[in-house]
PyMOL CGO cylinders between C-alpha atoms (Angstrom):
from pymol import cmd
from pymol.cgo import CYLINDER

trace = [
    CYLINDER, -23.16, -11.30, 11.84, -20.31, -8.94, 12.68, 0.3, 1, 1, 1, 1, 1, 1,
    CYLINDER, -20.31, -8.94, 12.68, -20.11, -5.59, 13.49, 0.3, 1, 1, 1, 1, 1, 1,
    CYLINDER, -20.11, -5.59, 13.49, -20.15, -3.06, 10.82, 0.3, 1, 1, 1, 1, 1, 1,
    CYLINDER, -20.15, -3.06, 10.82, -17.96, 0.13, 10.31, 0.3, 1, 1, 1, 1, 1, 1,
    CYLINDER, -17.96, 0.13, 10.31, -19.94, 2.88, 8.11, 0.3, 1, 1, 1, 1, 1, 1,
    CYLINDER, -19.94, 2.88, 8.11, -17.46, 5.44, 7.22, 0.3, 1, 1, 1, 1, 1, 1,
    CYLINDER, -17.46, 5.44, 7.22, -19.01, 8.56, 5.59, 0.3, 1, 1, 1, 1, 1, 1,
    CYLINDER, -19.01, 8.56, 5.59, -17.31, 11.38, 4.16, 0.3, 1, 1, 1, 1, 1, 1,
    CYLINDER, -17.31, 11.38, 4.16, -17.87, 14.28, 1.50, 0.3, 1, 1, 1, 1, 1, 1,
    CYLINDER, -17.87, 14.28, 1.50, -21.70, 12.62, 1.04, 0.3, 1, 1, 1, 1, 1, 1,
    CYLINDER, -21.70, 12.62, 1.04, -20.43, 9.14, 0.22, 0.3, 1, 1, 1, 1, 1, 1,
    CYLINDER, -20.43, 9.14, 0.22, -21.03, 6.00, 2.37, 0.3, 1, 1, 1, 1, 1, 1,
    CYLINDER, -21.03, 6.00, 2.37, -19.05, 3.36, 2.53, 0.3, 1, 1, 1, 1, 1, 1,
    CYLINDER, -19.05, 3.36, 2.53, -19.41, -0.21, 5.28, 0.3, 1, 1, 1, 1, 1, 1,
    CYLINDER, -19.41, -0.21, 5.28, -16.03, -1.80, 6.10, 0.3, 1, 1, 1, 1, 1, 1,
    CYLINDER, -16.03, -1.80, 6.10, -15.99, -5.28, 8.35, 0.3, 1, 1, 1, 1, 1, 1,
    CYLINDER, -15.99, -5.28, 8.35, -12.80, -4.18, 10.20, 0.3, 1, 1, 1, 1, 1, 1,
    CYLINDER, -12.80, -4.18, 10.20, -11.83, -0.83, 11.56, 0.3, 1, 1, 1, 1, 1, 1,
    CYLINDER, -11.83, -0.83, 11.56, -8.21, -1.75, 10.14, 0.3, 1, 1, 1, 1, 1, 1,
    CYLINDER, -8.21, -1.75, 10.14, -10.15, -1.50, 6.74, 0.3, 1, 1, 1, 1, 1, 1,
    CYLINDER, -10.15, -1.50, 6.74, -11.84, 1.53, 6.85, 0.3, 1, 1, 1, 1, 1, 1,
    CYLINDER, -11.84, 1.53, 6.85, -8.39, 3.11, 8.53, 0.3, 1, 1, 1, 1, 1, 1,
    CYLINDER, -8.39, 3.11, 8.53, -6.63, 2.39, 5.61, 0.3, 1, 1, 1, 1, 1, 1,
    CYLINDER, -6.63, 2.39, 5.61, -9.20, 4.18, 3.16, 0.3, 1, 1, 1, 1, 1, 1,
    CYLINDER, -9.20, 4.18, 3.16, -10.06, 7.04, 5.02, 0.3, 1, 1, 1, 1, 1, 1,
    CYLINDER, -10.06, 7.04, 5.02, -7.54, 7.91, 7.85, 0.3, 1, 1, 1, 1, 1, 1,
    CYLINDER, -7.54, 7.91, 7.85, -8.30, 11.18, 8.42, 0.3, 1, 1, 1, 1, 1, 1,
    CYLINDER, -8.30, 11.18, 8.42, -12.35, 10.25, 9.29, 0.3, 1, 1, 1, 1, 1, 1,
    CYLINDER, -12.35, 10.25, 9.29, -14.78, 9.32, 11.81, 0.3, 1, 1, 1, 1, 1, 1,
    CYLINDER, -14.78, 9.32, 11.81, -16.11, 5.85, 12.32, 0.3, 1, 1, 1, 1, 1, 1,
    CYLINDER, -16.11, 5.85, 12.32, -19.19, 4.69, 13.45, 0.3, 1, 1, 1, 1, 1, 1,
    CYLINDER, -19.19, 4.69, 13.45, -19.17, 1.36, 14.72, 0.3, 1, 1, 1, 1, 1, 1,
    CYLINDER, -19.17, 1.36, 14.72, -22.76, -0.28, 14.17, 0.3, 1, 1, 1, 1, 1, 1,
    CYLINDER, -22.76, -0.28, 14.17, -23.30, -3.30, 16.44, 0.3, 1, 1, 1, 1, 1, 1,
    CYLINDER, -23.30, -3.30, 16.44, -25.48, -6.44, 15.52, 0.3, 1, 1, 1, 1, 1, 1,
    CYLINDER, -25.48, -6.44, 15.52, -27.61, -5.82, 18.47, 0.3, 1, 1, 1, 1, 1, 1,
    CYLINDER, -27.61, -5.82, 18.47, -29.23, -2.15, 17.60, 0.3, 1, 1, 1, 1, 1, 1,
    CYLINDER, -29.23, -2.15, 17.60, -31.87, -1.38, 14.94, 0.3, 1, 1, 1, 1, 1, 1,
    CYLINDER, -31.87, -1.38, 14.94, -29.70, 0.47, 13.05, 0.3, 1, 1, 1, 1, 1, 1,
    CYLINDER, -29.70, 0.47, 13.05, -27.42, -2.58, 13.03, 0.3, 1, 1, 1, 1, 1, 1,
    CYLINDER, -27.42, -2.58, 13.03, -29.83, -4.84, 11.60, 0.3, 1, 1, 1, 1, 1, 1,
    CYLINDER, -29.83, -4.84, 11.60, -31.42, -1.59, 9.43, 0.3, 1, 1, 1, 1, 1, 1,
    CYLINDER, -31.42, -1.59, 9.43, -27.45, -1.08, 7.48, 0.3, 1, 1, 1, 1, 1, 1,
    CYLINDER, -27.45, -1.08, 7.48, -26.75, -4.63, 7.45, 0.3, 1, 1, 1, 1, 1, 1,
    CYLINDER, -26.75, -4.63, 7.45, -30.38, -4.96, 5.50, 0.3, 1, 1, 1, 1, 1, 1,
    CYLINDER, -30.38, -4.96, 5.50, -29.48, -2.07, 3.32, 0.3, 1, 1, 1, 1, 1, 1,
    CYLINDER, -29.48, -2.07, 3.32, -26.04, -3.47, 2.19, 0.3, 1, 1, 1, 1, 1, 1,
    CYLINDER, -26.04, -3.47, 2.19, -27.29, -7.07, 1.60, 0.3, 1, 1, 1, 1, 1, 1,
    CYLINDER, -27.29, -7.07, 1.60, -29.83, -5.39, -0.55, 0.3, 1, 1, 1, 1, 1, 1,
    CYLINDER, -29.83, -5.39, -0.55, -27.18, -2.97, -2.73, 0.3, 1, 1, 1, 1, 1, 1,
    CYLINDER, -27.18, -2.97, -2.73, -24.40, -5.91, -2.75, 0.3, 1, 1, 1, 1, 1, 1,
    CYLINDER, -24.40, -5.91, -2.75, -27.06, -8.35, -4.48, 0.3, 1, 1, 1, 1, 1, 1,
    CYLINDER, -27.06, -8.35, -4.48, -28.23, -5.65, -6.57, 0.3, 1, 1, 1, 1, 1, 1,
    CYLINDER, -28.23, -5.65, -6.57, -24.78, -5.51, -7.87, 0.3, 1, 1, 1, 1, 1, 1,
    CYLINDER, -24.78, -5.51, -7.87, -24.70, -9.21, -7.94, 0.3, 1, 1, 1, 1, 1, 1,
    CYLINDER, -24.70, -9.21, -7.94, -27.26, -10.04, -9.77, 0.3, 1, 1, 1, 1, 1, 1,
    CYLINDER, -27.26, -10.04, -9.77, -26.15, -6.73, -12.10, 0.3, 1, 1, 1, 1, 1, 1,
    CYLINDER, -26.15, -6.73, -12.10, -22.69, -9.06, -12.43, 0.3, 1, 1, 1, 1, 1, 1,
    CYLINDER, -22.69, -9.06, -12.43, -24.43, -12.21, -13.43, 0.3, 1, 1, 1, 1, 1, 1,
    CYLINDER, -24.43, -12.21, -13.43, -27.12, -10.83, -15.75, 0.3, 1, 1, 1, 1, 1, 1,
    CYLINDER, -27.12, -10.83, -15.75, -24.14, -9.01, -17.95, 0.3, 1, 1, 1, 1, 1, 1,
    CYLINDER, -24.14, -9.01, -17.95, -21.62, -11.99, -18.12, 0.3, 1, 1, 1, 1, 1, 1,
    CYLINDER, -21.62, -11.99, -18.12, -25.21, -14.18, -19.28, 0.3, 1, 1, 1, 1, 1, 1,
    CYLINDER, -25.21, -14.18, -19.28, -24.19, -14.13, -22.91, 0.3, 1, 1, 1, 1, 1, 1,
    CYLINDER, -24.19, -14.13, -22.91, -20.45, -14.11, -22.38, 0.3, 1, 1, 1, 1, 1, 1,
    CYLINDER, -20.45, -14.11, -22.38, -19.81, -17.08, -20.46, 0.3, 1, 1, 1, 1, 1, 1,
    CYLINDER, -19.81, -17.08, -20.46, -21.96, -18.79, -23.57, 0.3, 1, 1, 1, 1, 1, 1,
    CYLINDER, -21.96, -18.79, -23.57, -19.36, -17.45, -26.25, 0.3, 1, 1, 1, 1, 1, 1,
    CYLINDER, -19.36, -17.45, -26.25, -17.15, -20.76, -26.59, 0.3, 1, 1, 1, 1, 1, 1,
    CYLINDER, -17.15, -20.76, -26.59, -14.08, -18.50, -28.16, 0.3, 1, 1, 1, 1, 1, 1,
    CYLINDER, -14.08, -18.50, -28.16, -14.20, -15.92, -25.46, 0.3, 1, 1, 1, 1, 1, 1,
    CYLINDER, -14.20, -15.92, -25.46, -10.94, -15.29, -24.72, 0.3, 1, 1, 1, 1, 1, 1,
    CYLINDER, -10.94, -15.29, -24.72, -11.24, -15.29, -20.82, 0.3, 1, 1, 1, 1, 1, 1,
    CYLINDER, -11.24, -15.29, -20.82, -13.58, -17.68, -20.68, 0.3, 1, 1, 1, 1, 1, 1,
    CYLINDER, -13.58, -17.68, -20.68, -12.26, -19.86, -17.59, 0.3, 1, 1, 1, 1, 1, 1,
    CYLINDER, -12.26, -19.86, -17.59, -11.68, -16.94, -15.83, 0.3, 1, 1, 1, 1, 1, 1,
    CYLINDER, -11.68, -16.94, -15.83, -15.73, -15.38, -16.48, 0.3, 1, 1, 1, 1, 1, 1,
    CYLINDER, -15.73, -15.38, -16.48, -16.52, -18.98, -15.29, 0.3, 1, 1, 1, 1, 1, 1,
    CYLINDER, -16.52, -18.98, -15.29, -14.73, -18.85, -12.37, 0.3, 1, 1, 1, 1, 1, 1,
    CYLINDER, -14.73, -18.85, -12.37, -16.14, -14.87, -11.71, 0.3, 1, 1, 1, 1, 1, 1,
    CYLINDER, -16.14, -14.87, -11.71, -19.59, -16.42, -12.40, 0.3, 1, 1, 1, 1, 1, 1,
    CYLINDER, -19.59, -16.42, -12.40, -19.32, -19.14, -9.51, 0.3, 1, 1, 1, 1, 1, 1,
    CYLINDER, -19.32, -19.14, -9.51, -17.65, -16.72, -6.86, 0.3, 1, 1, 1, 1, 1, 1,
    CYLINDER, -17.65, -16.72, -6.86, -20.62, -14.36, -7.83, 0.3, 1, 1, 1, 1, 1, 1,
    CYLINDER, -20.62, -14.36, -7.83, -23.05, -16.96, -7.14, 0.3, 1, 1, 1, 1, 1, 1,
    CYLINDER, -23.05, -16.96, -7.14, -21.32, -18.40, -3.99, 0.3, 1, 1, 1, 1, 1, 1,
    CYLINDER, -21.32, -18.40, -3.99, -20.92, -14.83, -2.51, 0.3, 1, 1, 1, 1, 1, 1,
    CYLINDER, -20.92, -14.83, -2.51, -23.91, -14.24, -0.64, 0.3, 1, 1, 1, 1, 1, 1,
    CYLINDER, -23.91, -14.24, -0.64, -23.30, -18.03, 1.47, 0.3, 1, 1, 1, 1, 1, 1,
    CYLINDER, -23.30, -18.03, 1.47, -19.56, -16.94, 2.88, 0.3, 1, 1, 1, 1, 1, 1,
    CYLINDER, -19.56, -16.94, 2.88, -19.28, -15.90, 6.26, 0.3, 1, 1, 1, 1, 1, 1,
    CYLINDER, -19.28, -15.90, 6.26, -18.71, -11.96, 5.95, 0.3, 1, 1, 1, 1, 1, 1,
    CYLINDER, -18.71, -11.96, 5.95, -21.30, -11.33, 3.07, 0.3, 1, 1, 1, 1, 1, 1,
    CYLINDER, -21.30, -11.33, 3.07, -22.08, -8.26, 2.49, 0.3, 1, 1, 1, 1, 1, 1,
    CYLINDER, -22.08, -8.26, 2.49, -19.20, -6.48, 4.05, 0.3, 1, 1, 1, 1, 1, 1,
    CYLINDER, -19.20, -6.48, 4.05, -16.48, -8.87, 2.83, 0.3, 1, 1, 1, 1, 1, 1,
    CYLINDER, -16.48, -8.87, 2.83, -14.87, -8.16, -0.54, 0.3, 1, 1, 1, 1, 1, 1,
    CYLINDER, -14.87, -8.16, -0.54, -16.84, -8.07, -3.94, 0.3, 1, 1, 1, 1, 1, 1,
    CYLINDER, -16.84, -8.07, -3.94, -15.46, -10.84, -6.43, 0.3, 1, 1, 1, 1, 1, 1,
    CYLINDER, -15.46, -10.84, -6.43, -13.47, -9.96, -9.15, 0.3, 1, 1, 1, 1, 1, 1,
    CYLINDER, -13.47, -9.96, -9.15, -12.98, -11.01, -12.35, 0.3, 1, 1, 1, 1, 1, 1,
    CYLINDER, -12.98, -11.01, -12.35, -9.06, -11.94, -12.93, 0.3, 1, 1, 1, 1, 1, 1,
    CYLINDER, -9.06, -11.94, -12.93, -7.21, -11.47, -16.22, 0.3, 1, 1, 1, 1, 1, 1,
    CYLINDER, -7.21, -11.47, -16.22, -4.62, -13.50, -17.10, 0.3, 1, 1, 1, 1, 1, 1,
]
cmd.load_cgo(trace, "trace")
């Protein structure tokens, strides 16, 4: 695991997995870097695999019936969508890295 940056402003949370990231988004805020080693490390890092597969599985379970539709018109794309989803949670940054996205051609 890495370390985390939580960035909170006006009551909304946000984790980053560089400081460069969170920087960019909010440049006028304060960080708090969250280390692997503390409790409240582990405790975030828990919390955002939790939400991010939530959101996942959200993904997956609404493209179901799509990706079955042989004249959709995106179809390679929603298959390609559907494998990054699935893939996701194995790559090396999961959950802080970037959600996949579904291209459009």
């Amino acid at each position: 695991m890495s370390n985390l940056i939580r960035v909170t402003k006006d009551g909304v949370t946000k984790d980053f997995s560089s400081l460069e990231d969170a920087k960019k988004e909010f440049p006028d805020s304060e960080y708090l870097v969250v280390t692997d080693h503390t409790p409240a490390a582990k405790k975030a890092k828990e919390e955002k695999i939790v939400r991010e597969r939530a959101w996942r599985d959200a993904e997956l379970l609404r493209t179901d019936t799509i990706v079955d539709l042989s004249d959709y018109p995106n179809k390679t794309n929603m298959v390609a969508y559907r494998k990054e989803l699935r893939d996701w949670p194995s790559t090396t940054n999961f959950p802080v890295s970037t959600r996949p996205v579904l291209k459009t051609d």
